[in-house]
N, CA and C atoms as an extended XYZ file, in Angstrom:
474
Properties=species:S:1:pos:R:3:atomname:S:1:resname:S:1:resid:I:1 pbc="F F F"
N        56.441       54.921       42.390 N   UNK     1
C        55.741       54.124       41.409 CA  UNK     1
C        55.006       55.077       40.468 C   UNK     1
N        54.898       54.681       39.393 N   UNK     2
C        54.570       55.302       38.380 CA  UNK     2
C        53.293       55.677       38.166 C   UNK     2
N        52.269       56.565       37.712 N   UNK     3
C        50.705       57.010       37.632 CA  UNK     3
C        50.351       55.502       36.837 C   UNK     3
N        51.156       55.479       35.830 N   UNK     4
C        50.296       53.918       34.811 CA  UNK     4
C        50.293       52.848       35.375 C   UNK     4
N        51.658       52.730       36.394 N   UNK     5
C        51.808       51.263       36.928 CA  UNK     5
C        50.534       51.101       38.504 C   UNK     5
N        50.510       52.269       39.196 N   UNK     6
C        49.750       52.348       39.972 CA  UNK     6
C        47.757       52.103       39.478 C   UNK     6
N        47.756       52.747       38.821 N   UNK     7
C        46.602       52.503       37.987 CA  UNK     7
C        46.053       51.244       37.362 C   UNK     7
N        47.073       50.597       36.676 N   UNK     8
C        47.265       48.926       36.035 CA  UNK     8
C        47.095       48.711       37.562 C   UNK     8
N        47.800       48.341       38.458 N   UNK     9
C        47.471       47.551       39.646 CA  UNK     9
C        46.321       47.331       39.975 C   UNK     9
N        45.500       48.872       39.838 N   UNK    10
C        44.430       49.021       40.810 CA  UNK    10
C        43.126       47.887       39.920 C   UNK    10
N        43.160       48.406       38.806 N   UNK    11
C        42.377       48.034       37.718 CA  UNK    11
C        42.426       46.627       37.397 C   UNK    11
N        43.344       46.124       37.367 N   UNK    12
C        43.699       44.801       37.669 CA  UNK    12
C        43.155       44.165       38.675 C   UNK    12
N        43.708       44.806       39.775 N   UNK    13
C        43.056       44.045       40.853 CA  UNK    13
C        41.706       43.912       41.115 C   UNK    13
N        40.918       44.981       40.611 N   UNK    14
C        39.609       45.023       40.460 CA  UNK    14
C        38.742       43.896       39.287 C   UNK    14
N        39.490       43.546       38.891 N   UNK    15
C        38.806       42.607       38.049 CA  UNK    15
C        38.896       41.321       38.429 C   UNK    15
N        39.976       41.200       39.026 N   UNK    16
C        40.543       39.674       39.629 CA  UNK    16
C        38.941       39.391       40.639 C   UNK    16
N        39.141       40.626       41.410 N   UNK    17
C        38.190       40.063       42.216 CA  UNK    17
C        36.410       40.917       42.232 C   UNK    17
N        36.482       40.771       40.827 N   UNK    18
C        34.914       40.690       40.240 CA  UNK    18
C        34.935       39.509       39.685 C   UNK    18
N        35.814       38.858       39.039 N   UNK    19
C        36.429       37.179       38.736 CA  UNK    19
C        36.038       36.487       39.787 C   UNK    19
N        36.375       36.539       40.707 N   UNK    20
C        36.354       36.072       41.839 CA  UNK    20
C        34.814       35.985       42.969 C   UNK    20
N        34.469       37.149       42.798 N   UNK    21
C        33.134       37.171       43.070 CA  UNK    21
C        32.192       36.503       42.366 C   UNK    21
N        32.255       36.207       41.034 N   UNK    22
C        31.356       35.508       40.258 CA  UNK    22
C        31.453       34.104       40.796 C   UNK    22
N        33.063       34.051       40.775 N   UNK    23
C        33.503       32.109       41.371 CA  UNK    23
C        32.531       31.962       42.788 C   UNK    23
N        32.742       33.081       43.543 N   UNK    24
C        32.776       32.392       44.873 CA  UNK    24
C        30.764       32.130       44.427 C   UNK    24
N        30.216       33.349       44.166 N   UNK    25
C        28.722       33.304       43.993 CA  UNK    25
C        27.812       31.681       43.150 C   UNK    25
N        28.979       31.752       42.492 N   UNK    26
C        28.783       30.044       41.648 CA  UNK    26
C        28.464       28.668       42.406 C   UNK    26
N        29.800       28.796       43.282 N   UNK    27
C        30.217       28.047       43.676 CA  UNK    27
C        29.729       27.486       45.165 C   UNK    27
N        29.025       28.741       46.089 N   UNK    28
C        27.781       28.972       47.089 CA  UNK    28
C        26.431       28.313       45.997 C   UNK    28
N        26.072       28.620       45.193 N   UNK    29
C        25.277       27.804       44.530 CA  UNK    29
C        25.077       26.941       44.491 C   UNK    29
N        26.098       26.172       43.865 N   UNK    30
C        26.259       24.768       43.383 CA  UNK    30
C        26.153       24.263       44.359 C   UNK    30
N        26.731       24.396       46.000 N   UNK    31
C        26.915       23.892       47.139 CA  UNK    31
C        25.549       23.861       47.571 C   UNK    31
N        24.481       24.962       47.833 N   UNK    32
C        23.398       24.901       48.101 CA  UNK    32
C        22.624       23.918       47.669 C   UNK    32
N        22.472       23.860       46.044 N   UNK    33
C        21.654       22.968       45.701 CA  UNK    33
C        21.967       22.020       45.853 C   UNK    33
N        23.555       21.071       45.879 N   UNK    34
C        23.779       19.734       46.342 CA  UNK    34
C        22.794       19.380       47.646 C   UNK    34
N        23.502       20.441       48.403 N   UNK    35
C        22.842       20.117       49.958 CA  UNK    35
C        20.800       19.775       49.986 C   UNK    35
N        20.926       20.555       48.956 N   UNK    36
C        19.325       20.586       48.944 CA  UNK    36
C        18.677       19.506       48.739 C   UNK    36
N        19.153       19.295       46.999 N   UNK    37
C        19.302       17.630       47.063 CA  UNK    37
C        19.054       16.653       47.519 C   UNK    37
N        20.698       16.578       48.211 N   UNK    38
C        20.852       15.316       48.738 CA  UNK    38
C        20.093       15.393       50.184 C   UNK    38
N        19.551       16.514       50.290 N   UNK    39
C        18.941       16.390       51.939 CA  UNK    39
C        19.939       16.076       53.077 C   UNK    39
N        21.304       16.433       52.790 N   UNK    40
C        21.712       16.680       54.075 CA  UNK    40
C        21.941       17.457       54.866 C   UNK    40
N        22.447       16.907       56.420 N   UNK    41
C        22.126       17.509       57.481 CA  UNK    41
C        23.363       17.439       58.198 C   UNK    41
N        23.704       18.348       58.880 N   UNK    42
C        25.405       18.266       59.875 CA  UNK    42
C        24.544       18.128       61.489 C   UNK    42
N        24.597       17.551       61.905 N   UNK    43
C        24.102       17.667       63.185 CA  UNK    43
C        23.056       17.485       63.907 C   UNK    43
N        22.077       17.298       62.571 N   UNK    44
C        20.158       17.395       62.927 CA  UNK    44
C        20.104       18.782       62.260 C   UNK    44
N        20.835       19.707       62.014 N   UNK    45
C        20.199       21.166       61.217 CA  UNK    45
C        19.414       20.257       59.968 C   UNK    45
N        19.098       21.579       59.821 N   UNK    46
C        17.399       21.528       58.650 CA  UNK    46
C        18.422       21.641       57.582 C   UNK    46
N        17.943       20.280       56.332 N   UNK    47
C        19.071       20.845       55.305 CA  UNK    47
C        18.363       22.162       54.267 C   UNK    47
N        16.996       22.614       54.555 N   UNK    48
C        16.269       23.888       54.338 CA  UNK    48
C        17.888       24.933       54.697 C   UNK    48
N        17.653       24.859       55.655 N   UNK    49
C        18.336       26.543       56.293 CA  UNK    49
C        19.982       25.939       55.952 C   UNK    49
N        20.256       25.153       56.268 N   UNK    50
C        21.853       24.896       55.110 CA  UNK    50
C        21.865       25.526       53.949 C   UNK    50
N        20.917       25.085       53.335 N   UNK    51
C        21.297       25.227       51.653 CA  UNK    51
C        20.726       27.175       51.270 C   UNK    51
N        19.972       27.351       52.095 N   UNK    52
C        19.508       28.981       52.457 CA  UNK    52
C        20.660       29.626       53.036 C   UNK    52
N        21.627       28.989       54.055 N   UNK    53
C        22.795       29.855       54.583 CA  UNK    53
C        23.685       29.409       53.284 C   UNK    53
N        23.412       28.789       52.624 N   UNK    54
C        24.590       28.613       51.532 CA  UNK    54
C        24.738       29.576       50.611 C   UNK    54
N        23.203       29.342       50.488 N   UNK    55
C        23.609       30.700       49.444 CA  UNK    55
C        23.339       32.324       49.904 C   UNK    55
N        22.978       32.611       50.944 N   UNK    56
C        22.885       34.155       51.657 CA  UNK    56
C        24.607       33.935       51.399 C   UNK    56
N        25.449       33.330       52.010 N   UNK    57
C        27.002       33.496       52.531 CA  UNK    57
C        27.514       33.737       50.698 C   UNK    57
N        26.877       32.660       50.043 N   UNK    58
C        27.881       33.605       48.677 CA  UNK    58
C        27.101       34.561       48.240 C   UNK    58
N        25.809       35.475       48.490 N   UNK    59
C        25.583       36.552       47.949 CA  UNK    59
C        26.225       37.157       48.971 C   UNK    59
N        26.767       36.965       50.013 N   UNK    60
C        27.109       38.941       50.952 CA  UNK    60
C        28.661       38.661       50.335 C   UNK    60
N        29.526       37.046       50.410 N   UNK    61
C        30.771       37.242       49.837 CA  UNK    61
C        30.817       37.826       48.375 C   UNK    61
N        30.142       37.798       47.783 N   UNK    62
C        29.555       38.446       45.977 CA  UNK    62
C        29.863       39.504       46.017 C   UNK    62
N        28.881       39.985       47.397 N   UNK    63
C        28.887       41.996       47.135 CA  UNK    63
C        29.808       42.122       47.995 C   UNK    63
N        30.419       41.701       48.805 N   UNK    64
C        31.591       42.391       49.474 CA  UNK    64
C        32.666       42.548       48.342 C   UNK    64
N        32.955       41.759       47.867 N   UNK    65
C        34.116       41.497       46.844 CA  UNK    65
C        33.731       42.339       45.585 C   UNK    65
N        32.666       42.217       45.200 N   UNK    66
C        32.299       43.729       44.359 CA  UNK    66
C        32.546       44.920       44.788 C   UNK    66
N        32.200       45.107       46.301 N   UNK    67
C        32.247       46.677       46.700 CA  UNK    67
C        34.226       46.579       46.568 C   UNK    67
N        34.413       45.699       47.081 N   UNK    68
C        35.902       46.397       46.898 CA  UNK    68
C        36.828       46.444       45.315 C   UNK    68
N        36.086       45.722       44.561 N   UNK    69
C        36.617       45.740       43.333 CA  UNK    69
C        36.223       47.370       42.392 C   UNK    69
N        34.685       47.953       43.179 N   UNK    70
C        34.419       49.071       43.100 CA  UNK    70
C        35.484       50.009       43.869 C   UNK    70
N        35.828       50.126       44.817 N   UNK    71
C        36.462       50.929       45.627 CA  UNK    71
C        37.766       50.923       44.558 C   UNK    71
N        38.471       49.837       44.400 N   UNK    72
C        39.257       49.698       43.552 CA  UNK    72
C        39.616       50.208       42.204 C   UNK    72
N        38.311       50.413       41.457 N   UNK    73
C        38.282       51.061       40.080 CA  UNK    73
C        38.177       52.534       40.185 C   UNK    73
N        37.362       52.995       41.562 N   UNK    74
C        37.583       54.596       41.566 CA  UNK    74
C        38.852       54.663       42.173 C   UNK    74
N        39.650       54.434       43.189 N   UNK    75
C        40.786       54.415       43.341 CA  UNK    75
C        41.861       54.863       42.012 C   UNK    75
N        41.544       54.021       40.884 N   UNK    76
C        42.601       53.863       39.878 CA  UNK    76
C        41.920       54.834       38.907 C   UNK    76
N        40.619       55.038       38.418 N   UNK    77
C        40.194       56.324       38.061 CA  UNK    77
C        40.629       57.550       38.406 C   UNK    77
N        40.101       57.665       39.896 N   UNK    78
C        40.522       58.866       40.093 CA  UNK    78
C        42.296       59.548       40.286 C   UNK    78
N        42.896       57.939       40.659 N   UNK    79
C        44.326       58.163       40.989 CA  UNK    79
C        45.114       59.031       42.460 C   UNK    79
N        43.899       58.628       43.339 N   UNK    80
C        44.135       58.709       44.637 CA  UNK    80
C        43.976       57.856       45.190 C   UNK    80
N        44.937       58.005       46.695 N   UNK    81
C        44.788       57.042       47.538 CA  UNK    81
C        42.894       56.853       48.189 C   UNK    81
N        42.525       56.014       48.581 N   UNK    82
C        40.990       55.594       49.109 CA  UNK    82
C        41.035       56.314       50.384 C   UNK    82
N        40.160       56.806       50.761 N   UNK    83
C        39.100       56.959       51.972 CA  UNK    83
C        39.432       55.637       53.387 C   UNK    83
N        39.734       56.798       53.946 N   UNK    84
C        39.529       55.675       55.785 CA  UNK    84
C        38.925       54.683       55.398 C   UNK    84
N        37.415       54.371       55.029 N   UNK    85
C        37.023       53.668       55.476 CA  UNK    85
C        36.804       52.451       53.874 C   UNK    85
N        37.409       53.391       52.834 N   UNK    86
C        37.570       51.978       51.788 CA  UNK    86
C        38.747       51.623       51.995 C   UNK    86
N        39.964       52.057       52.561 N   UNK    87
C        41.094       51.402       52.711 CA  UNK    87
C        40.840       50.264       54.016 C   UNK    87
N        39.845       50.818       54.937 N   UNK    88
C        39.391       49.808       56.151 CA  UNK    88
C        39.163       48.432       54.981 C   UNK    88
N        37.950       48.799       54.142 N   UNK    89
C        37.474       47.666       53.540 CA  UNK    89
C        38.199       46.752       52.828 C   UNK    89
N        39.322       47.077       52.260 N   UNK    90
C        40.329       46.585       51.292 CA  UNK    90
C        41.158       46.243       52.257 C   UNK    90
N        41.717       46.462       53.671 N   UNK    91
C        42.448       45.899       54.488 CA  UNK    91
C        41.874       44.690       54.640 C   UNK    91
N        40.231       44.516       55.311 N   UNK    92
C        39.537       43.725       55.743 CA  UNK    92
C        39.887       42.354       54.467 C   UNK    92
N        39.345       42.668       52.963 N   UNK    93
C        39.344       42.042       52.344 CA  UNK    93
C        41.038       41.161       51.907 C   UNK    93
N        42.166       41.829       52.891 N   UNK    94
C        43.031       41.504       52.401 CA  UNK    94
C        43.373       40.824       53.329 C   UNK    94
N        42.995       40.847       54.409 N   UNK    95
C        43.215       40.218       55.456 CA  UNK    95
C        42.550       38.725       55.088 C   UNK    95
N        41.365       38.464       55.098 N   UNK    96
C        40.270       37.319       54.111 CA  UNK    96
C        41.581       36.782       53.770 C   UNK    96
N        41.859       37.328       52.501 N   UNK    97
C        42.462       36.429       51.807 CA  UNK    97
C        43.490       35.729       52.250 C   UNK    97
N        44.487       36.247       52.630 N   UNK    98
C        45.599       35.956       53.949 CA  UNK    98
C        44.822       34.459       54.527 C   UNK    98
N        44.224       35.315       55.365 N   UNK    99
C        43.829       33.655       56.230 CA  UNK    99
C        42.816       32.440       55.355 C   UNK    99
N        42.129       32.786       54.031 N   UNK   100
C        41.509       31.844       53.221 CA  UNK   100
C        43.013       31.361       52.830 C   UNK   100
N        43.334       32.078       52.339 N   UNK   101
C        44.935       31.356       51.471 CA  UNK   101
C        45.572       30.359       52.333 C   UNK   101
N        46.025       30.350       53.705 N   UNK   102
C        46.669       29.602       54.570 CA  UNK   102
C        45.614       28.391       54.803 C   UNK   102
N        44.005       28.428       54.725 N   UNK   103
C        43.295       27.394       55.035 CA  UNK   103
C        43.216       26.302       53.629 C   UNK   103
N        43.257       26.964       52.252 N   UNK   104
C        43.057       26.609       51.188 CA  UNK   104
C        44.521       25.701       51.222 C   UNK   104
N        45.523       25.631       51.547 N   UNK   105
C        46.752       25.292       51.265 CA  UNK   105
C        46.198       23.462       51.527 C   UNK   105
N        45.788       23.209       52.820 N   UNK   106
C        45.647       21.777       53.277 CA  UNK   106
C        44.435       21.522       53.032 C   UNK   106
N        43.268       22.225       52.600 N   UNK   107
C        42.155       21.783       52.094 CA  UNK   107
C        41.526       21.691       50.369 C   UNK   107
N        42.527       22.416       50.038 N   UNK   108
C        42.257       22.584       48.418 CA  UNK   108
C        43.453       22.142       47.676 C   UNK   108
N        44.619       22.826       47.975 N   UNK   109
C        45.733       22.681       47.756 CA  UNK   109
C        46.901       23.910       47.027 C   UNK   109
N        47.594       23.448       46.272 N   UNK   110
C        49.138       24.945       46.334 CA  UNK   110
C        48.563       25.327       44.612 C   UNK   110
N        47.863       25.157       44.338 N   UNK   111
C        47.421       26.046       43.059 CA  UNK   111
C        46.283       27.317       43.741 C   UNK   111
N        45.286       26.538       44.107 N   UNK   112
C        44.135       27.602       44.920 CA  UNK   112
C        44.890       28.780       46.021 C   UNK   112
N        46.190       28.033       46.538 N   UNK   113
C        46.889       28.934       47.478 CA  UNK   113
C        47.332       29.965       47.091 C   UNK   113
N        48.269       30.008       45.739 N   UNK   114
C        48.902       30.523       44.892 CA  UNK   114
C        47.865       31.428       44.210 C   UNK   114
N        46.478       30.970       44.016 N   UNK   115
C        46.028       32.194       43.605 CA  UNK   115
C        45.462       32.643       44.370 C   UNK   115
N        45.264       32.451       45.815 N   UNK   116
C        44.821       33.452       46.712 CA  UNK   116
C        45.969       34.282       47.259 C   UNK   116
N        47.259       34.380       46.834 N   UNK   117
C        48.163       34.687       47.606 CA  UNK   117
C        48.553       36.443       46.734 C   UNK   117
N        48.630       35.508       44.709 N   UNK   118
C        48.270       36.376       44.019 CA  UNK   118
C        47.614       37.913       43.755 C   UNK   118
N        46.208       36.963       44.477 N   UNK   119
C        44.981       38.264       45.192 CA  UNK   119
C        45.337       39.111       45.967 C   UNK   119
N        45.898       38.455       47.239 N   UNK   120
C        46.271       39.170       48.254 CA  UNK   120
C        47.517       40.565       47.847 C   UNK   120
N        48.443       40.013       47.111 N   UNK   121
C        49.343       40.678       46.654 CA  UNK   121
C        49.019       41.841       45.855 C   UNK   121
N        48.434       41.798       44.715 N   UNK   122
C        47.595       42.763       44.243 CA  UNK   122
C        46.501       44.071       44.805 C   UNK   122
N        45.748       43.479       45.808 N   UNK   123
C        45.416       44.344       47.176 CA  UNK   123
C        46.501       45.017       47.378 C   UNK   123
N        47.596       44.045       47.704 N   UNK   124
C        48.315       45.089       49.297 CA  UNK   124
C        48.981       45.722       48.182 C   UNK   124
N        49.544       45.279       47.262 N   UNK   125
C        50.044       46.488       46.143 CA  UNK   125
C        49.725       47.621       46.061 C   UNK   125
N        48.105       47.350       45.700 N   UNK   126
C        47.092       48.634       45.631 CA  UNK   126
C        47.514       49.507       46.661 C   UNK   126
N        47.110       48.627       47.293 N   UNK   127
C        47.172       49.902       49.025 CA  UNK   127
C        48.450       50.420       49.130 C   UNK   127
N        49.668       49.676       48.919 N   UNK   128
C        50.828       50.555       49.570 CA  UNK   128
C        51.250       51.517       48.004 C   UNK   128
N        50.821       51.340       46.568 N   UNK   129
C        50.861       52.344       45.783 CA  UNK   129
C        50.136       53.386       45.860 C   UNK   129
N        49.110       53.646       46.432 N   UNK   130
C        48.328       54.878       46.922 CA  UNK   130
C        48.490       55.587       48.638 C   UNK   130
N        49.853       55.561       49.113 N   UNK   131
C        50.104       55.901       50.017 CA  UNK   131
C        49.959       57.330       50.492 C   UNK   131
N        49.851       57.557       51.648 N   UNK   132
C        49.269       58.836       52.109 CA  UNK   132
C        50.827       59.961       51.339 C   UNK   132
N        50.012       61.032       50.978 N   UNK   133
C        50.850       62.032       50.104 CA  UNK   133
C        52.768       62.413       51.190 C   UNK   133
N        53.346       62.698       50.476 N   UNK   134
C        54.201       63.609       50.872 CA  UNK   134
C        55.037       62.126       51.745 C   UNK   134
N        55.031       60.808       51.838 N   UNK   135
C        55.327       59.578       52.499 CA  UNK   135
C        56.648       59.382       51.466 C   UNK   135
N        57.366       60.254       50.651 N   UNK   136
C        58.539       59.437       50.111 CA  UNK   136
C        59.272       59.880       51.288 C   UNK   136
N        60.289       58.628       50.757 N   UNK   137
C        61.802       58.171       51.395 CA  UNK   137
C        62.012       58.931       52.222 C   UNK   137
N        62.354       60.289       51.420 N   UNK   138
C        62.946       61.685       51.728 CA  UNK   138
C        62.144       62.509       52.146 C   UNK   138
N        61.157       62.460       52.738 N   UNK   139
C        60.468       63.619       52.791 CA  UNK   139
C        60.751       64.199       54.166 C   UNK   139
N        61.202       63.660       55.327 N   UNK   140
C        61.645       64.187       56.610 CA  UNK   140
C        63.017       64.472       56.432 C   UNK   140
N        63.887       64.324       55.829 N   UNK   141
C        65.250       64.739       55.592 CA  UNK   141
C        65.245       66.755       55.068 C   UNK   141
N        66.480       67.182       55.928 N   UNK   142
C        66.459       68.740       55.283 CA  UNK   142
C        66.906       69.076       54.165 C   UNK   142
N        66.807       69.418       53.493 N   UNK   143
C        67.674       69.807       52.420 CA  UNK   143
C        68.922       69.932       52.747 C   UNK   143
N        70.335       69.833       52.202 N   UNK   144
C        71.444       69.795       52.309 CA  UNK   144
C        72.307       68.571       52.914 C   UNK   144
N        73.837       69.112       53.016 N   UNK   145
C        74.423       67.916       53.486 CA  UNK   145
C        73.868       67.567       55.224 C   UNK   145
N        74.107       66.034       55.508 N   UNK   146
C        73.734       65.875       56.758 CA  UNK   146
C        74.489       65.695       58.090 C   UNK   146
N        74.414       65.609       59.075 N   UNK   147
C        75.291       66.140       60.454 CA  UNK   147
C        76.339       65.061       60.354 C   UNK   147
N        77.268       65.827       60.730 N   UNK   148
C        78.804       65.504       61.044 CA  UNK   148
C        78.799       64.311       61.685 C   UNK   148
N        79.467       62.861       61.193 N   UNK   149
C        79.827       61.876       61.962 CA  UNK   149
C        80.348       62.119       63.439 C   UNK   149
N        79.592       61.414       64.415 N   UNK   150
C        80.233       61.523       66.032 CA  UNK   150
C        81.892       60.840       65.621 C   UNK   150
N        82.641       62.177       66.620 N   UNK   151
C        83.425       61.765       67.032 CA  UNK   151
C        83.888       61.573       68.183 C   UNK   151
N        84.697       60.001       68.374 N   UNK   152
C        84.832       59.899       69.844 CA  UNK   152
C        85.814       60.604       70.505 C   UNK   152
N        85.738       60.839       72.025 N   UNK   153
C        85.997       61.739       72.891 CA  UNK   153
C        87.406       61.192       72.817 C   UNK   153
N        87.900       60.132       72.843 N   UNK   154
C        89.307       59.984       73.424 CA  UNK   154
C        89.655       58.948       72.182 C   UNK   154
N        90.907       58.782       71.652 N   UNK   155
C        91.133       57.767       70.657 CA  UNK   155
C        90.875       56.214       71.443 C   UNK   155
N        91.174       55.573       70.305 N   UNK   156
C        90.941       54.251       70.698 CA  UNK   156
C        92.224       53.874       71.587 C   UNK   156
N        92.215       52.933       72.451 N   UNK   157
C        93.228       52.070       72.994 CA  UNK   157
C        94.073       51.216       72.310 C   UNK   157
N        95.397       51.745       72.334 N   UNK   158
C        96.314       50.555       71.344 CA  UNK   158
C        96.687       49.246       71.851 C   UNK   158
């Protein structure tokens, strides 16, 4: 893959999900204050600490999805593969999406799926275009022609 096309990926993908981080941060919002609102409750919980876990859960999903959209832009800056532990993070985050995407299918439906699937794709793009060095095709093969087809010991049976 190409330095520009690898780069476009990365950069791309980094924006999708600074896009995305804004949605989800919105959208933990909006949910909070309904709950707040309307004063409801799942169970007897306090709709206080609902609408408080509502929105803690879209600020850490906010900055998670930032840090990797960061990891992402130095990635494509610098034009190396990521670090152990930002490729950990970008696995993690790709994994998310994977299993949000399969839950979104019967609860949201095949547009929301489609663009979580999108996401996902773009990640794993990322990741398998910045592959650990010296990983082409060929790189365990020797130089020259390669070993002589086996031949069998006795002809075939007519």
């Amino acid at each position: 893959m190409s330095v520009v096309v690898r780069r476009l990926v990365a950069f791309i993908a980094a924006l999708v999900l600074a896009v995305e981080a804004v949605g989800i941060v919105i959208i933990n919002v909006v949910l909070g204050t309904v709950v707040k609102n309307q004063d409801m409750s799942l169970a007897g919980t306090d709709p206080g600490a609902m609408s408080k876990g509502t929105w803690v859960l879209g600020g850490v999903s906010g900055l998670f999805l930032l840090l990797c959209a960061a990891l992402l832009v130095l990635t494509g800056a610098r034009d190396r593969a990521p670090g152990r532990v930002a490729r950990t993070v970008l696995i993690c985050c790709a994994v998310v999406h994977g299993v949000l995407g399969a839950l979104t299918v019967g609860l949201v439906g095949w547009p929301a799926f489609a663009w979580m699937m999108v996401v996902l794709g773009l990640i794993v793009l990322a990741l398998v275009a910045y592959g650990p060095e010296g990983a082409a095709p060929d790189a365990g093969r020797k130089a020259g022609p390669g070993p002589e087809p086996e031949k069998p010991a006795a002809p075939a049976p007519a």
